[in-house]
C-alpha positions in Angstrom: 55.8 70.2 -63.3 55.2 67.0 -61.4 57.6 64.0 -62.5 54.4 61.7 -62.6 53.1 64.5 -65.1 55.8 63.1 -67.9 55.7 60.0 -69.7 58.6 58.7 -71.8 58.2 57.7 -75.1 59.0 53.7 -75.2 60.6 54.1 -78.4 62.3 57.6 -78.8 62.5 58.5 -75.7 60.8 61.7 -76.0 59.7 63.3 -72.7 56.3 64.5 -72.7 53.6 66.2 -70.4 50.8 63.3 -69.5 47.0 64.3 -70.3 43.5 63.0 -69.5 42.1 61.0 -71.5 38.8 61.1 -73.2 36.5 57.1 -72.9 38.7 54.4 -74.7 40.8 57.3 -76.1 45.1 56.7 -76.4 48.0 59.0 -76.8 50.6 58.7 -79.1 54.0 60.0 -79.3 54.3 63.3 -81.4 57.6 62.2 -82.2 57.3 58.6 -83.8 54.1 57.7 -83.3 54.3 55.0 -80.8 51.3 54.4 -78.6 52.5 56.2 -75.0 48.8 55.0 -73.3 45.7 54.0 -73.6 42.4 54.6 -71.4 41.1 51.3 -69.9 37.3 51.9 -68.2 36.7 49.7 -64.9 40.6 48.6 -65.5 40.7 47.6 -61.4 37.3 45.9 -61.3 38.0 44.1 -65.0 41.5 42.9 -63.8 39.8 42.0 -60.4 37.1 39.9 -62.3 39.5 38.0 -64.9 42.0 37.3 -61.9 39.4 35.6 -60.1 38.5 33.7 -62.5 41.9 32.9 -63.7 42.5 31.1 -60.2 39.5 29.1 -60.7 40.9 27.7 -63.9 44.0 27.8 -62.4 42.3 25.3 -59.6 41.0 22.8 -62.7 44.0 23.1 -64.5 45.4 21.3 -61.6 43.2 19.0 -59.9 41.4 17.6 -63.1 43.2 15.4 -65.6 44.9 16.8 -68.5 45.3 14.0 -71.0 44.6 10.5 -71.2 46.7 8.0 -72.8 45.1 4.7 -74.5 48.1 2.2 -75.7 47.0 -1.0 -76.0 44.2 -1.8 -74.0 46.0 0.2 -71.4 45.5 3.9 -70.3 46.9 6.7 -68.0 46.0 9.5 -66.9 48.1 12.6 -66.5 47.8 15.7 -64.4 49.8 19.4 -65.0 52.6 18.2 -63.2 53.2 14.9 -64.5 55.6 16.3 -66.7 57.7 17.9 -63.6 58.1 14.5 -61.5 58.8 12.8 -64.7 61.7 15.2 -65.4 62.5 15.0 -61.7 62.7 11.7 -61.4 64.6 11.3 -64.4 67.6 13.4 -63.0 66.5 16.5 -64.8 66.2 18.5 -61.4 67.0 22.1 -63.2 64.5 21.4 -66.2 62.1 20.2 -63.7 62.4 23.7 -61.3 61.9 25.9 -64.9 58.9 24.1 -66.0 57.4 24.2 -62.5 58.2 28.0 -62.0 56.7 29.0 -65.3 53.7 26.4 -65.7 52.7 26.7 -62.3 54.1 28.7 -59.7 54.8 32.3 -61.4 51.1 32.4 -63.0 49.7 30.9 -59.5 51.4 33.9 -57.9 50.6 36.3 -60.4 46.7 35.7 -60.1 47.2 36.2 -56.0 49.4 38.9 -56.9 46.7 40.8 -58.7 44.5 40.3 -55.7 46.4 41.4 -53.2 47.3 44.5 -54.9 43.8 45.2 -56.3 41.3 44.1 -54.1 42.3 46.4 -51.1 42.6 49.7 -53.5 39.0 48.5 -54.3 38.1 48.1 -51.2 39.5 51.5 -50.0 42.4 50.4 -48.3 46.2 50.1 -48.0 48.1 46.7 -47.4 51.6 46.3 -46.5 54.2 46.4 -48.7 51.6 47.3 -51.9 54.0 49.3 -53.9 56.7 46.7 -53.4 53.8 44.1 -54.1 53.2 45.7 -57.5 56.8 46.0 -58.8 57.0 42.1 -58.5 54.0 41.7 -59.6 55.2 43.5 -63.0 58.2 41.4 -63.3 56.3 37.7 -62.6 55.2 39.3 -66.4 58.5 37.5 -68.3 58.2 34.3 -66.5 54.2 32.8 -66.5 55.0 31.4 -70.3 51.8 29.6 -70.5 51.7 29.5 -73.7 55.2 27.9 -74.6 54.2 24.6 -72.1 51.0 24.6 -74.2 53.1 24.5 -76.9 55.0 21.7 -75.9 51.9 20.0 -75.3 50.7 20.4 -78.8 53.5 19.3 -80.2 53.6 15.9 -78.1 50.1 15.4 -79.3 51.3 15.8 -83.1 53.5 13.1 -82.4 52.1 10.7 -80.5 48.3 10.6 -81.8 49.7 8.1 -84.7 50.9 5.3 -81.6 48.2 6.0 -79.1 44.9 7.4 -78.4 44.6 10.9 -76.7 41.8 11.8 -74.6 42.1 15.3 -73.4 40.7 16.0 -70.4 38.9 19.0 -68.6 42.3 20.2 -67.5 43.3 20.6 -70.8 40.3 23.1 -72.0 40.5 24.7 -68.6 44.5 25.2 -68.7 43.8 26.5 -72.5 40.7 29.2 -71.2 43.7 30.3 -68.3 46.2 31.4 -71.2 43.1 33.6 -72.4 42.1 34.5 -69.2 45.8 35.9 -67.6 46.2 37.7 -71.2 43.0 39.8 -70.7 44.3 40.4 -67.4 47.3 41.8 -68.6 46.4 43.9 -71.0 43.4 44.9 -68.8 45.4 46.7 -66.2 46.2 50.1 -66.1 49.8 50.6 -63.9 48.6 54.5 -63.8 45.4 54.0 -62.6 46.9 51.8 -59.5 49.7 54.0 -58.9 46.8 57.1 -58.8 44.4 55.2 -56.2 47.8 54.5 -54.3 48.8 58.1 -53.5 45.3 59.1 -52.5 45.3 56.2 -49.7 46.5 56.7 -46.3 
């Protein structure tokens, strides 16, 4: 039986023989239970579609303003990485590389990740390095934590909405729709599917 035939079970480890499946159908382990797969319909051209627009959001997440602070008379507007050069110029040189890598850099290169994987097995075609390509496109997975620095900025809101006034800005909204966005793009994605167009390519 050919090895890409099996599938492990995630959670008992229980080898079994991998089947078609039917429209929106999963498989389950006969063991435990555990969900082994799941049939995803258009997965390529769905992922394709949110990871386009994911770098458009991506684009006003960045380039628009985020917040708007009101103090006195006085206001200032910040941008996504406002709070990297503040940490930076503080001293905080290590904090400031984390938040950058997970705020900004590993989702940026996730989206293009996606792209560069996807868009040529749409297309028909084989880039270089794809397989490679798709590995570290699986482990960007643990560090674009969106969602924790949208946290944070929650929680600065809480506490500073009783001293100043908060405007949030398109950035904000867009940066919010991008957490979405990349999460439908991640569960969206079938690995087996792009492995399957990958061995019928030249």
């Amino acid at each position: 039986m050919p090895t890409r035939a099996l599938i492990a079970c995630p959670d008992c480890d229980l080898l079994q023989r991998r089947r078609p499946l039917q429209v929106r159908e999963r498989a389950r382990c006969a063991r435990c239970g555990a969900l082994l797969y799941a049939d995803k319909p258009d997965s390529v051209e769905r992922t394709l579609a949110l990871a386009v627009t994911g770098l458009i959001l991506f684009v006003l997440s960045n380039f628009y303003p985020f917040m708007t602070f009101e103090l006195q008379g006085q206001s200032q507007q910040n941008v996504l990485l406002t709070g990297v050069r503040e940490l930076y110029a503080q001293g905080m040189w290590g904090l400031a590389a984390l938040v950058l890598m997970v705020s900004i850099l590993a989702p940026l290169l996730k989206m293009t990740g996606m792209l560069y994987v996807l868009l040529p097995l749409r297309l028909g075609r084989r880039p270089w390095l794809l397989p490679q390509a798709f590995r570290a496109l699986d482990a960007l997975d643990r560090w674009a934590m969106l969602e924790v620095y949208m946290l944070g900025v929650l929680v600065a809101f809480v506490k500073l909405r009783d001293i100043a006034t908060i405007v949030p800005g398109v950035a904000l909204y867009a940066f919010g729709a991008l957490i979405l966005v990349m999460a439908a793009a991640t569960a969206s994605l079938d690995p087996a599917v792009v492995w399957e167009r990958l061995e019928r390519r030249p």
